[in-house]
LUMLUMNU-224717 format. One record per residue (C-alpha): residue number from 1; residue in one letter; chain; x negated, z negated, y negated. Coordinates in steps of 0.02 Angstrom, whole numbers, plus 50000, padded with zeros to 5 digits. Last residue first. Layout:
PT  NUM  A  A  X  Z  Y
...
//
This chain:
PT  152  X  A  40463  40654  48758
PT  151  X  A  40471  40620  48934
PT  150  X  A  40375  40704  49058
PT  149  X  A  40394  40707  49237
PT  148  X  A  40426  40897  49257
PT  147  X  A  40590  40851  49345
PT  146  X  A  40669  40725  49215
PT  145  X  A  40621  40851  49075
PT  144  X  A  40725  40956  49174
PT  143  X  A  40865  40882  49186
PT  142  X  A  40879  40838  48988
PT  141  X  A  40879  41055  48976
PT  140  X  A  41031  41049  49096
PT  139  X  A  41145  40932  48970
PT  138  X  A  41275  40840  49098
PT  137  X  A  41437  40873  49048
PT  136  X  A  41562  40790  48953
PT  135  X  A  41749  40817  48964
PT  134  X  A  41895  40875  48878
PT  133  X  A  42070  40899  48828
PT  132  X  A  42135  40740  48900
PT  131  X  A  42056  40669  48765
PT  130  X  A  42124  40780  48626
PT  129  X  A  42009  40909  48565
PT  128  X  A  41943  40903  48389
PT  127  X  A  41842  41079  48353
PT  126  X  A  41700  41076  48246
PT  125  X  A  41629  41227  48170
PT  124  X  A  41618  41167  47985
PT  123  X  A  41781  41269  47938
PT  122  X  A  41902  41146  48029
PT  121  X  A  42062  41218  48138
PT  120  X  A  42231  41138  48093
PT  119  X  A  42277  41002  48236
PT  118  X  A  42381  41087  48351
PT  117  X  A  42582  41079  48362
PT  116  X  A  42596  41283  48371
PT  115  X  A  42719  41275  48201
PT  114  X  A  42625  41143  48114
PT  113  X  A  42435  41216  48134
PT  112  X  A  42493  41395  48090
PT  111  X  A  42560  41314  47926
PT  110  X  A  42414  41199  47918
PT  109  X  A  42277  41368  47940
PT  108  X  A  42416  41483  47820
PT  107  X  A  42395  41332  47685
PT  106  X  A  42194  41323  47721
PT  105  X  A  42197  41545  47705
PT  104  X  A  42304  41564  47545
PT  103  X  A  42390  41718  47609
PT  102  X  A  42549  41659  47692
PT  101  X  A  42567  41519  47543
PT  100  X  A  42553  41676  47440
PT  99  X  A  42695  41742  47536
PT  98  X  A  42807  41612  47531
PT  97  X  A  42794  41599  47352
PT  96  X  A  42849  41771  47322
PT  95  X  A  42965  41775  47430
PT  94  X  A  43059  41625  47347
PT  93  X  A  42995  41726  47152
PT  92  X  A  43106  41881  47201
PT  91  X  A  43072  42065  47214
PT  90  X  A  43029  42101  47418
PT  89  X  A  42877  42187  47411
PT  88  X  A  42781  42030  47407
PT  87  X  A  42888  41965  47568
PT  86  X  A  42833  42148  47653
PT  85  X  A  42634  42091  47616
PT  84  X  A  42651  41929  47674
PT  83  X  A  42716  41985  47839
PT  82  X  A  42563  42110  47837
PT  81  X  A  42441  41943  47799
PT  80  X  A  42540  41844  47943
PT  79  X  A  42528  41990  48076
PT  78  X  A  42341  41992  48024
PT  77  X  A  42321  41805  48040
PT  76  X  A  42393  41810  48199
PT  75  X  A  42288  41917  48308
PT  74  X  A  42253  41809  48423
PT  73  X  A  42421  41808  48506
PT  72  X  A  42424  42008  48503
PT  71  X  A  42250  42021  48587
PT  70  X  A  42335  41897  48721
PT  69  X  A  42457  42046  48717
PT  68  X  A  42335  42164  48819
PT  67  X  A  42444  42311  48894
PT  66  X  A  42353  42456  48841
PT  65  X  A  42490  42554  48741
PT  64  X  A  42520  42373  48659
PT  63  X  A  42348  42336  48604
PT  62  X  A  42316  42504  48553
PT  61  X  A  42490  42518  48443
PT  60  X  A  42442  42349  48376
PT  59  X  A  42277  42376  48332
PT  58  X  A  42346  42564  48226
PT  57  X  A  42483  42449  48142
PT  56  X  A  42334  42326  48086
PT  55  X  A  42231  42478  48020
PT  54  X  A  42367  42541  47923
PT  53  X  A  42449  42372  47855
PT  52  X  A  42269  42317  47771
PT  51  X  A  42244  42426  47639
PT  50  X  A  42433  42510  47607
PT  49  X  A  42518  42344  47654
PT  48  X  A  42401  42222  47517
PT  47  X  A  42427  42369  47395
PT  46  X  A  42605  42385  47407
PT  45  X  A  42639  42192  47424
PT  44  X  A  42522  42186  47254
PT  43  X  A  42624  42322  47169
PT  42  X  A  42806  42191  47225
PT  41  X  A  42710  42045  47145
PT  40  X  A  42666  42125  46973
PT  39  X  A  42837  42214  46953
PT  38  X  A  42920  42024  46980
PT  37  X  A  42801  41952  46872
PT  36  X  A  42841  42079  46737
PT  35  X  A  43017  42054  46756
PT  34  X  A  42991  41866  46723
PT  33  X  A  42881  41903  46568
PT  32  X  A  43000  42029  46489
PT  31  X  A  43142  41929  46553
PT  30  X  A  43055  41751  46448
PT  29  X  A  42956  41626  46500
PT  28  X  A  43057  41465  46537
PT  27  X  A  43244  41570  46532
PT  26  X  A  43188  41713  46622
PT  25  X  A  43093  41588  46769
PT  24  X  A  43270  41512  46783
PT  23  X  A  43377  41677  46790
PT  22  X  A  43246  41712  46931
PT  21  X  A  43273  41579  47005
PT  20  X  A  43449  41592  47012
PT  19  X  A  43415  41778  47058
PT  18  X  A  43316  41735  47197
PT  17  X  A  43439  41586  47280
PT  16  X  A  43576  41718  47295
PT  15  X  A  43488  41849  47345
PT  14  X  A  43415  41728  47484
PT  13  X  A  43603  41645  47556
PT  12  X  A  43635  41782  47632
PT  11  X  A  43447  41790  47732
PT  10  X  A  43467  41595  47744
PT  9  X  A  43651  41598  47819
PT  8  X  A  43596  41727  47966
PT  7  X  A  43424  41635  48004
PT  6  X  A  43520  41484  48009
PT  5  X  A  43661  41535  48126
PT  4  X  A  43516  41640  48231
PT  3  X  A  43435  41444  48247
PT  2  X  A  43581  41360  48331
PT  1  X  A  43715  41265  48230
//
């Protein structure tokens, strides 16, 4: 089966899916609880789209109108955050889930890491390049000391 096969089944098979879990979730905690999650996870969707889905609909429309789409590429977390946002909106616990994995920055880092086949990026400003990825150059301010006839 090719991938629009898949996509079709899992978007008929998602209603489905959500109200078996939700049935589930209903019978652990109760439908006043469950329904209350639900409610709870649809207002945040709302909020998270009405703060941060103007201004990254307004970037977009510049970025397209003026022709720059490597602005598009690096823009990914706010595409991911706005996705996150219309799964929260969405009722259903699945959606639900996938979204806050969407928002939780390491788990959006590894799951941007796993789909472009790069090692996740590290917060302590260090960026691991393959071999082949790089090469050492000669430090200028070593040069110089060299010149002047001075070592330290």
């Amino acid at each position: 089966m090719n991938v629009a096969k898949w996509a079709l089944l899992a978007v008929l098979a998602l209603p489905i899916l959500e109200l078996a879990v939700f049935i589930a979730v209903s019978a652990i905690v109760g439908f006043g609880w469950a329904l209350s999650l639900l409610l709870a996870g649809s207002l945040t969707g709302v909020l998270i789209l009405r703060h941060l889905g103007g201004a990254h609909i307004t970037r977009m429309r510049v970025v397209l109108e003026q022709g720059i789409f490597t602005a598009l590429q690096a823009d990914n977390r706010g595409s991911q955050v706005i996705f996150a946002g219309i799964l929260l909106l969405i009722p259903g616990f699945i959606t639900d889930i996938v979204a806050l994995v969407l928002l939780i920055a390491p788990l959006r880092r590894a799951l941007s890491a796993i789909a472009s086949g790069v090692a996740p990026a590290r917060d302590d400003d260090v960026v691991d390049l393959t071999p082949g990825q790089w090469h050492q150059l000669p430090d200028p301010s070593l040069q110089d000391r060299h010149k002047d006839g001075c070592d330290r």
